[in-house]
N, CA, C and O atoms as a Tinker XYZ file with bonds, in Angstrom:
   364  protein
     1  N     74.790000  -89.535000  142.147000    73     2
     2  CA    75.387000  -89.704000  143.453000    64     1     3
     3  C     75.557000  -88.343000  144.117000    63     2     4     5
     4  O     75.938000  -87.408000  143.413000    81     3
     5  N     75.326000  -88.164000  145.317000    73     3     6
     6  CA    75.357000  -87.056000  145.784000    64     5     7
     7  C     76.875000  -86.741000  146.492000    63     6     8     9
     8  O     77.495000  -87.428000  147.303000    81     7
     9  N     77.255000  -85.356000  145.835000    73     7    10
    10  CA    78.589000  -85.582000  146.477000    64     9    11
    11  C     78.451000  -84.466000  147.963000    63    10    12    13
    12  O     79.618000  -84.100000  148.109000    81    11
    13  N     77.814000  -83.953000  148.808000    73    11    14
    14  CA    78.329000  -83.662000  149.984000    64    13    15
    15  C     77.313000  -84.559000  151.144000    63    14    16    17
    16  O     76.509000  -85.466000  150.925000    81    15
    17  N     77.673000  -83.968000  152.301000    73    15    18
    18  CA    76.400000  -84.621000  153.463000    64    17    19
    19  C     75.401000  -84.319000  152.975000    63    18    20    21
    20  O     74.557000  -85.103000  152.542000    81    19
    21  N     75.329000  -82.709000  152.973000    73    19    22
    22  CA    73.458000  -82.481000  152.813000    64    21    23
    23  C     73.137000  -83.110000  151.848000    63    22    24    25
    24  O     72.121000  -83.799000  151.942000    81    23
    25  N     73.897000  -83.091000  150.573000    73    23    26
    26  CA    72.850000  -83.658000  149.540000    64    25    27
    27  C     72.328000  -85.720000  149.562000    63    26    28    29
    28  O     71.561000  -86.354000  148.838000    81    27
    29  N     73.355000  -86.219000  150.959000    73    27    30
    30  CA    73.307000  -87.172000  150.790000    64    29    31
    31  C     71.816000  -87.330000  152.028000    63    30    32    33
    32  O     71.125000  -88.342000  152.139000    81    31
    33  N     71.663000  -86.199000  152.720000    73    31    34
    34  CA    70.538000  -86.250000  153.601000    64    33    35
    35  C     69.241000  -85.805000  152.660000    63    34    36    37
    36  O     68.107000  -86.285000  152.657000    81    35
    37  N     69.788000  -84.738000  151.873000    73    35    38
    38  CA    67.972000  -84.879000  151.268000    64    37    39
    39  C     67.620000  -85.511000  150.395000    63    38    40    41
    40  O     66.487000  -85.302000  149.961000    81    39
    41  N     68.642000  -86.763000  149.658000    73    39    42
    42  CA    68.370000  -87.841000  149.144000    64    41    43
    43  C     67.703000  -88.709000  149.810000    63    42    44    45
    44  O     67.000000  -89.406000  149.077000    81    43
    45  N     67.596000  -89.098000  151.567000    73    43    46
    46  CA    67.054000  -89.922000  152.350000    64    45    47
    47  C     65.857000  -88.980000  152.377000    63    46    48    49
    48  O     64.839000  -89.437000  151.856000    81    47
    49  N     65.781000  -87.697000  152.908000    73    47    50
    50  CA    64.730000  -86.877000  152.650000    64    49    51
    51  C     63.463000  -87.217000  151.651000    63    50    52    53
    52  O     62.273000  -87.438000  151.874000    81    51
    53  N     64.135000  -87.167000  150.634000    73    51    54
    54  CA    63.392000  -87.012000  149.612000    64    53    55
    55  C     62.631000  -88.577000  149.442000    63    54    56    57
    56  O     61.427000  -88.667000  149.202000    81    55
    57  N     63.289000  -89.457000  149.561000    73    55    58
    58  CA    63.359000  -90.861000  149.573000    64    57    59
    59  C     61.708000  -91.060000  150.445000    63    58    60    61
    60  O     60.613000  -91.243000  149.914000    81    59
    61  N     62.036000  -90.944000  151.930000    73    59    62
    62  CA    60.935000  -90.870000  152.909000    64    61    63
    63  C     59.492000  -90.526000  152.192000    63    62    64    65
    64  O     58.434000  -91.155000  152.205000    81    63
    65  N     59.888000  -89.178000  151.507000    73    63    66
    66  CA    58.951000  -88.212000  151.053000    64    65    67
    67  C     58.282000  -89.158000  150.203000    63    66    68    69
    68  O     57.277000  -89.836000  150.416000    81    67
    69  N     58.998000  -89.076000  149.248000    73    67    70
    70  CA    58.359000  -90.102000  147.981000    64    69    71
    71  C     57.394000  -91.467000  148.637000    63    70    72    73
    72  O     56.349000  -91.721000  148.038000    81    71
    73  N     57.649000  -92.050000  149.474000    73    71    74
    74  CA    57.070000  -93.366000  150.093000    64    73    75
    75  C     55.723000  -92.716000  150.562000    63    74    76    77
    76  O     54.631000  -93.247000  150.358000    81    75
    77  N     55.915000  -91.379000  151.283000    73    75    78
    78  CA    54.948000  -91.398000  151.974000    64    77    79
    79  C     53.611000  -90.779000  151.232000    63    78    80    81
    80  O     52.512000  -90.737000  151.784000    81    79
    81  N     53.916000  -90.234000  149.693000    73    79    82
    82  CA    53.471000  -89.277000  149.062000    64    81    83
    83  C     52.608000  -90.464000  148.162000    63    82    84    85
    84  O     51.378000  -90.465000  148.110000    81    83
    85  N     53.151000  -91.097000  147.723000    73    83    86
    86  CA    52.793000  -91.853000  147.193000    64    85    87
    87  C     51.515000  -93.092000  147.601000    63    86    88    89
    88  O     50.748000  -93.602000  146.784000    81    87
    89  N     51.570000  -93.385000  149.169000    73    87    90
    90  CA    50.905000  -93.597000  150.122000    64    89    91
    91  C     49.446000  -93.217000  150.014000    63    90    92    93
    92  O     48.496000  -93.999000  150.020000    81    91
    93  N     49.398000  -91.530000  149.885000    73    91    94
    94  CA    48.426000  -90.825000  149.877000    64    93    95
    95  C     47.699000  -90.802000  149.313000    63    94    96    97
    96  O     46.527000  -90.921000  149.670000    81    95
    97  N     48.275000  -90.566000  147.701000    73    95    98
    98  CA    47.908000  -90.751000  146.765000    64    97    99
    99  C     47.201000  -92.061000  145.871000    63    98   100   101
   100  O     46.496000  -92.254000  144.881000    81    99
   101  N     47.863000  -92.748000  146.878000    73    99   102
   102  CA    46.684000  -94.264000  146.172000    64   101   103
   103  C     45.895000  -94.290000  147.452000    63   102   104   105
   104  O     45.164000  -95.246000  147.192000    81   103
   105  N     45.471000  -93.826000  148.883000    73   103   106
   106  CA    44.359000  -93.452000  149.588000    64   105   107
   107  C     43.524000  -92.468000  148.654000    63   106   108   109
   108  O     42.343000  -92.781000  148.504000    81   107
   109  N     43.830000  -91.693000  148.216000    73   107   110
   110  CA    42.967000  -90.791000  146.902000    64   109   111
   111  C     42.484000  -91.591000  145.809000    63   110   112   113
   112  O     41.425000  -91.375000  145.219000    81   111
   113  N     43.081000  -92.279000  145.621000    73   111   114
   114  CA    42.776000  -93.055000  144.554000    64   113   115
   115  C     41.554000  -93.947000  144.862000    63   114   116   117
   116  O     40.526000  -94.013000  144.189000    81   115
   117  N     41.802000  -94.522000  145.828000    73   115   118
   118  CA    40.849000  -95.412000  146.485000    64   117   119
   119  C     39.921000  -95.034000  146.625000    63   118   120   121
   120  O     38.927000  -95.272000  145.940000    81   119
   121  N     40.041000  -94.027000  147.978000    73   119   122
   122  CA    38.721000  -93.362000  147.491000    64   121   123
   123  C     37.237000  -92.875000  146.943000    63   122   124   125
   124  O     36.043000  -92.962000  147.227000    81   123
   125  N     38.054000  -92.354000  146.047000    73   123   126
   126  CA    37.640000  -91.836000  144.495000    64   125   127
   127  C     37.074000  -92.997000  143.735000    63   126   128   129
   128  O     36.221000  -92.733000  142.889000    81   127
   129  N     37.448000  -94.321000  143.928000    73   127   130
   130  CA    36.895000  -95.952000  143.166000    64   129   131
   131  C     35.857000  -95.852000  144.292000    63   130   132   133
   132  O     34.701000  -95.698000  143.900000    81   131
   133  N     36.030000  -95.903000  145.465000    73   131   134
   134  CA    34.665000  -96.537000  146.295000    64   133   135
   135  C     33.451000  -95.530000  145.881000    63   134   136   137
   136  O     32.383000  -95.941000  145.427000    81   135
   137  N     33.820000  -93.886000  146.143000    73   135   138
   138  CA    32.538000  -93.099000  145.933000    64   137   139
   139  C     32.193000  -93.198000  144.503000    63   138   140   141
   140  O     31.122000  -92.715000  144.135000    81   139
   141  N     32.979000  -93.770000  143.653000    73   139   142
   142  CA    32.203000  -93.936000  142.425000    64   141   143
   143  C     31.259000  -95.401000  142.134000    63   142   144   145
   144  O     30.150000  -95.644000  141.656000    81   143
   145  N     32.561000  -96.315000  142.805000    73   143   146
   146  CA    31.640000  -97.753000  142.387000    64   145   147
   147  C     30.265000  -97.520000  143.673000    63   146   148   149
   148  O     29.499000  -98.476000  143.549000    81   147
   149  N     29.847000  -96.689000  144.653000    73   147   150
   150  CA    28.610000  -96.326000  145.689000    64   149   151
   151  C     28.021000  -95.778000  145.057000    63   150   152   153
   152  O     26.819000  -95.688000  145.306000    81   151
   153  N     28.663000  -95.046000  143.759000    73   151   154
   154  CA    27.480000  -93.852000  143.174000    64   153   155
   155  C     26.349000  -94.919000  142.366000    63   154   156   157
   156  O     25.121000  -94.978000  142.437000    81   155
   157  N     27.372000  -95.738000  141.557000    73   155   158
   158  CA    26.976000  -96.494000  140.327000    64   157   159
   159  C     25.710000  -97.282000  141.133000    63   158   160   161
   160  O     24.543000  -97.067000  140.805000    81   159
   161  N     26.040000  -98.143000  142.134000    73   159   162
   162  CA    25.404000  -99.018000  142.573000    64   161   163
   163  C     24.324000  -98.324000  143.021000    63   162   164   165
   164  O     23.329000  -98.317000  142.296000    81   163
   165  N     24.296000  -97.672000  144.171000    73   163   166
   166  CA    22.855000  -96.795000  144.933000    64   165   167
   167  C     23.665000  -95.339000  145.346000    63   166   168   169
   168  O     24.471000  -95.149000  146.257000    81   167
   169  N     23.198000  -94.502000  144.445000    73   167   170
   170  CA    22.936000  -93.002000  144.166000    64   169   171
   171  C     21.989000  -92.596000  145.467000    63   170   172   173
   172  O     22.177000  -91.399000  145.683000    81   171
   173  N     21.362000  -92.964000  146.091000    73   171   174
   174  CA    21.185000  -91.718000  147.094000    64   173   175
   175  C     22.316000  -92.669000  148.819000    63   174   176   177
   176  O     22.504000  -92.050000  149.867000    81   175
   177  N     22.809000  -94.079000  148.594000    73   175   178
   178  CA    23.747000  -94.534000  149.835000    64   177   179
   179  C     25.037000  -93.684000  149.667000    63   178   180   181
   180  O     25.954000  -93.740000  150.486000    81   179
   181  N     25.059000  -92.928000  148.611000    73   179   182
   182  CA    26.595000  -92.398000  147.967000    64   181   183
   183  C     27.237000  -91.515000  148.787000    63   182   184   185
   184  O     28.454000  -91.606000  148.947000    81   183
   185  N     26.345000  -90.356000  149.533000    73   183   186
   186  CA    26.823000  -89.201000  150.042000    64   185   187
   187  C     27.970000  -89.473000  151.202000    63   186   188   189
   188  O     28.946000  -88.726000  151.259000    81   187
   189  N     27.841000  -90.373000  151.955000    73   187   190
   190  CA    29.090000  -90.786000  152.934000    64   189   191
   191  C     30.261000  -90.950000  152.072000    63   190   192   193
   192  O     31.236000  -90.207000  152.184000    81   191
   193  N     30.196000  -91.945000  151.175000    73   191   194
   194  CA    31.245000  -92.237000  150.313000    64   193   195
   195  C     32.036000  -90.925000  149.934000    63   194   196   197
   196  O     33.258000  -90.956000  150.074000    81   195
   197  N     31.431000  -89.763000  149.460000    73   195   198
   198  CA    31.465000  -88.480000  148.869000    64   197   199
   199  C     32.076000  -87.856000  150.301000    63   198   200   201
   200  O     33.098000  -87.171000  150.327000    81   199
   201  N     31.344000  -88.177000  151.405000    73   199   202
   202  CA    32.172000  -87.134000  152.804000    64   201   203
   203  C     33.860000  -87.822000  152.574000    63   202   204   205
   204  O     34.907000  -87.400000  152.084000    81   203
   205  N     33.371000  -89.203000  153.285000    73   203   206
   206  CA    34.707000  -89.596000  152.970000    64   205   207
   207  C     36.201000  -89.061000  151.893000    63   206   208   209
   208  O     37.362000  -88.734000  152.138000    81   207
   209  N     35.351000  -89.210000  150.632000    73   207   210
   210  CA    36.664000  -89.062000  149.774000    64   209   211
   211  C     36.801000  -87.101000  149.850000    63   210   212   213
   212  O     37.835000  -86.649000  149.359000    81   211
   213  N     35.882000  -86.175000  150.383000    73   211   214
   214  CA    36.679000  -84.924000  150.530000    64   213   215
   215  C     36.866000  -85.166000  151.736000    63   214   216   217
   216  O     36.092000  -84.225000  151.913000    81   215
   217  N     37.100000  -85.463000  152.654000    73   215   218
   218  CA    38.255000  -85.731000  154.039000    64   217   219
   219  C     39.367000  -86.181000  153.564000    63   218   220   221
   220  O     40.282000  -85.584000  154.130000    81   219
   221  N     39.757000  -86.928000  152.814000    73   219   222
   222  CA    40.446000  -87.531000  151.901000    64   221   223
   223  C     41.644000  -86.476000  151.766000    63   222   224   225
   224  O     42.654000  -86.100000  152.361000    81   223
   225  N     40.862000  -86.226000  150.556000    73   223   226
   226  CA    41.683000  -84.832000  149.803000    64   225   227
   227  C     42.051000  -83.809000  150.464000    63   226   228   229
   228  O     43.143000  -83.323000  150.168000    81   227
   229  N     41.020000  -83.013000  151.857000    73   227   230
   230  CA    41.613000  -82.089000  152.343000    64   229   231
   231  C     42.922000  -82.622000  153.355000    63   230   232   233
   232  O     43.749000  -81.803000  153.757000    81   231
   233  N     43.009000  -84.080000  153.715000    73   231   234
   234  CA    44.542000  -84.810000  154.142000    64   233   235
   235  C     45.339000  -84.077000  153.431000    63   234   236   237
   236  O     46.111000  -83.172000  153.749000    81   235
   237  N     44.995000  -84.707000  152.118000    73   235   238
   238  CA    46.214000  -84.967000  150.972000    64   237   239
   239  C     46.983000  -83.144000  151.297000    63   238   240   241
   240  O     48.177000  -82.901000  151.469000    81   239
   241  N     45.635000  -81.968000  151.289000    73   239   242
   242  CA    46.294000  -80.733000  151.338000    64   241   243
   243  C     46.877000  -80.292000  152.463000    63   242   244   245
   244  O     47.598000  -79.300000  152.567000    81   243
   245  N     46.511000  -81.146000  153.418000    73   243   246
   246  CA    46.944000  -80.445000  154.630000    64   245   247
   247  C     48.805000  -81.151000  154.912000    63   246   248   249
   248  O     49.768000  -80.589000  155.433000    81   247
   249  N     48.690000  -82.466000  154.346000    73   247   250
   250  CA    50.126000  -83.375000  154.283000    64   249   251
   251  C     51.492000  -82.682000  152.954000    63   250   252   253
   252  O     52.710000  -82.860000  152.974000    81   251
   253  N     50.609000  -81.867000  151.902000    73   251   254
   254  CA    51.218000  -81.359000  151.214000    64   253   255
   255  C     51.282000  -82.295000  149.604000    63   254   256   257
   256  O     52.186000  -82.093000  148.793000    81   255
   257  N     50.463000  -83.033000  149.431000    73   255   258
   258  CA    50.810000  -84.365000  148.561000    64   257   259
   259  C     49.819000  -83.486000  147.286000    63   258   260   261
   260  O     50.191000  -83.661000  146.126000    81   259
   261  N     48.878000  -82.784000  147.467000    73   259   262
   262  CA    48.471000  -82.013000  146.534000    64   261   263
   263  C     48.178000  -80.658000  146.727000    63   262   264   265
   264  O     48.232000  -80.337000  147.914000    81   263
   265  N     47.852000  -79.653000  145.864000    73   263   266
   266  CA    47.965000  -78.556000  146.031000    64   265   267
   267  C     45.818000  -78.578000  145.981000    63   266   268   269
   268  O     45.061000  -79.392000  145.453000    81   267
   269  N     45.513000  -77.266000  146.807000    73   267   270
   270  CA    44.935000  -76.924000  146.810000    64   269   271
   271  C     43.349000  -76.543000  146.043000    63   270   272   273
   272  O     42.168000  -76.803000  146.272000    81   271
   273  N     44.079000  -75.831000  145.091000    73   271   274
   274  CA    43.253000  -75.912000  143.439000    64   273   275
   275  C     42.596000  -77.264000  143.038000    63   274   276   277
   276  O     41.452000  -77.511000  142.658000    81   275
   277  N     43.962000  -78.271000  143.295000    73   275   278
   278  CA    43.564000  -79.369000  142.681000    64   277   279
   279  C     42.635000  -80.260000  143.593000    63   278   280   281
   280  O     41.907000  -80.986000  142.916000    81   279
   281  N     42.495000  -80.373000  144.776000    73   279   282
   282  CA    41.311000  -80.968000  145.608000    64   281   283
   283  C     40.168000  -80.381000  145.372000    63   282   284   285
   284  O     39.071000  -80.927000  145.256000    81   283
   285  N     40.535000  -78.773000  145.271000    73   283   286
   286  CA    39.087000  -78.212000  144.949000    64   285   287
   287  C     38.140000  -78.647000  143.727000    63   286   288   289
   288  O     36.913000  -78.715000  143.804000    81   287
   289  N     38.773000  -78.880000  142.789000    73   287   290
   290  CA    38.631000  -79.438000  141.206000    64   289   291
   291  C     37.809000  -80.557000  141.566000    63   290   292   293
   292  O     36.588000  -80.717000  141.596000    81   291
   293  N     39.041000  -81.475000  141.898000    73   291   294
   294  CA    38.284000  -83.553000  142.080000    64   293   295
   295  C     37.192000  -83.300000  143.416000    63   294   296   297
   296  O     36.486000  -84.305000  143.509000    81   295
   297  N     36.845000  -82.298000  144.447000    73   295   298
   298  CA    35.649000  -82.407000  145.021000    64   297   299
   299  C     34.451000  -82.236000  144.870000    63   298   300   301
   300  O     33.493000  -82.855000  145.331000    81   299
   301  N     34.562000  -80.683000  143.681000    73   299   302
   302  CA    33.614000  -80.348000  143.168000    64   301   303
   303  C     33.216000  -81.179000  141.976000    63   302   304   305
   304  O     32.016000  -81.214000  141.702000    81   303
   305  N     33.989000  -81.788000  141.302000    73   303   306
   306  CA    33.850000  -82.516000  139.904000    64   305   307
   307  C     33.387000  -84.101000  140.810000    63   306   308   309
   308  O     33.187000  -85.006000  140.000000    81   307
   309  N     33.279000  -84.352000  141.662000    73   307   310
   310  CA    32.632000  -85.447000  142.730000    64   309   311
   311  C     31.350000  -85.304000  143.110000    63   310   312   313
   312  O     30.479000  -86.149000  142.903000    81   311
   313  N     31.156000  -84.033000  143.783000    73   311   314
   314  CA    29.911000  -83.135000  143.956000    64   313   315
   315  C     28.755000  -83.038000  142.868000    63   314   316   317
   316  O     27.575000  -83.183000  143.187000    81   315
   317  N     29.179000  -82.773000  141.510000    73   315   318
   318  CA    28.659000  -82.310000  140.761000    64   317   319
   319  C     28.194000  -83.885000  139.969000    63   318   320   321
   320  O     27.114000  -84.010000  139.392000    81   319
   321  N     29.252000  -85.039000  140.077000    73   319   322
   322  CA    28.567000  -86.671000  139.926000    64   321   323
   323  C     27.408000  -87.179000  140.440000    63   322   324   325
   324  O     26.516000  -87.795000  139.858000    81   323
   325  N     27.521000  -86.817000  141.747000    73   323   326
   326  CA    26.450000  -87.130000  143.035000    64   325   327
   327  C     25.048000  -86.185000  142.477000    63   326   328   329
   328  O     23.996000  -86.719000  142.125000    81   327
   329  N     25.226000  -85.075000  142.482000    73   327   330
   330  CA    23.840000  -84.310000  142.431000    64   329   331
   331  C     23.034000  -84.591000  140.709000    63   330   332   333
   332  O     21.875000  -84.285000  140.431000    81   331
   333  N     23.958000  -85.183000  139.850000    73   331   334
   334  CA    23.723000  -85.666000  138.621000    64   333   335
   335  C     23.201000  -86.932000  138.868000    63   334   336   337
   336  O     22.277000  -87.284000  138.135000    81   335
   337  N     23.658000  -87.847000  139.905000    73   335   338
   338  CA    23.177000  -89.126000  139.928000    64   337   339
   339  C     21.760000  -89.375000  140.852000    63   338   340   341
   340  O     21.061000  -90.386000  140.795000    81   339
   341  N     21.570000  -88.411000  141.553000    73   339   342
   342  CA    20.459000  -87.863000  142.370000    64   341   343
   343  C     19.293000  -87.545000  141.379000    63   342   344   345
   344  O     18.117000  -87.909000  141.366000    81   343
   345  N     20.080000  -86.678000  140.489000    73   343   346
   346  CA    18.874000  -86.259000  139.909000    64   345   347
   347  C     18.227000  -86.851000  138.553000    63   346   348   349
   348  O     17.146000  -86.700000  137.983000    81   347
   349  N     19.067000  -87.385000  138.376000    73   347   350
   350  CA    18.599000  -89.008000  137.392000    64   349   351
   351  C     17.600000  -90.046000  138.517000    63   350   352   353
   352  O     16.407000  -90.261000  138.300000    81   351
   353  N     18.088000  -90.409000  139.291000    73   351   354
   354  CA    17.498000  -91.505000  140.262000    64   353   355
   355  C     16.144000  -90.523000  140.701000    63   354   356   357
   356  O     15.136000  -91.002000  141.218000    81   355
   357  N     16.268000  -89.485000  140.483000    73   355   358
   358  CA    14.346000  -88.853000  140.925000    64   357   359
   359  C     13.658000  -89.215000  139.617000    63   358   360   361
   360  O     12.789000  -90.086000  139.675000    81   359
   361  N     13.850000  -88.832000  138.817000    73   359   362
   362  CA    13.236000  -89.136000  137.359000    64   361   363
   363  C     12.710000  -90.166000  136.970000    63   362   364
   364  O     12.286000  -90.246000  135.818000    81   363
């Protein structure tokens, strides 16, 4: 229980936060299922899927819901699915 005002405001604060963070984060999530279940299915229809989910992520950094490093990680580790699934599907 929060015993003054402020702490009873950044309990609503925080509250907001959490709803909206969380929000984001299953838009990331999502995502991340479509450009994969696009990869699986047809590997060269994938690359939109792939724009999509880094627009995605650079949200998530610009809203604050993830840090930086870590979009860079899940875009490139996305990137690096796609040009693997490309280069299987030439073969």
């Amino acid at each position: 229980m929060p015993n003054t005002k402020s702490a009873e405001r950044r309990v609503r604060n925080s509250a907001r936060k959490q709803v909206r963070n969380n929000i984001v984060r299953s838009q990331l999530k999502t995502t991340e299922k479509k450009f994969r279940g696009a990869l699986a299915a047809k590997p060269d229809d994938s690359a939109a899927a792939l724009r999509t989910a880094i627009s995605t992520l650079d949200k998530a950094v610009k809203k604050g819901v993830i840090k930086r490093g870590t979009a860079d990680r899940k875009k490139s580790r996305l990137t690096l699915a796609l040009n693997k699934a490309l280069a299987a599907a030439k073969k």
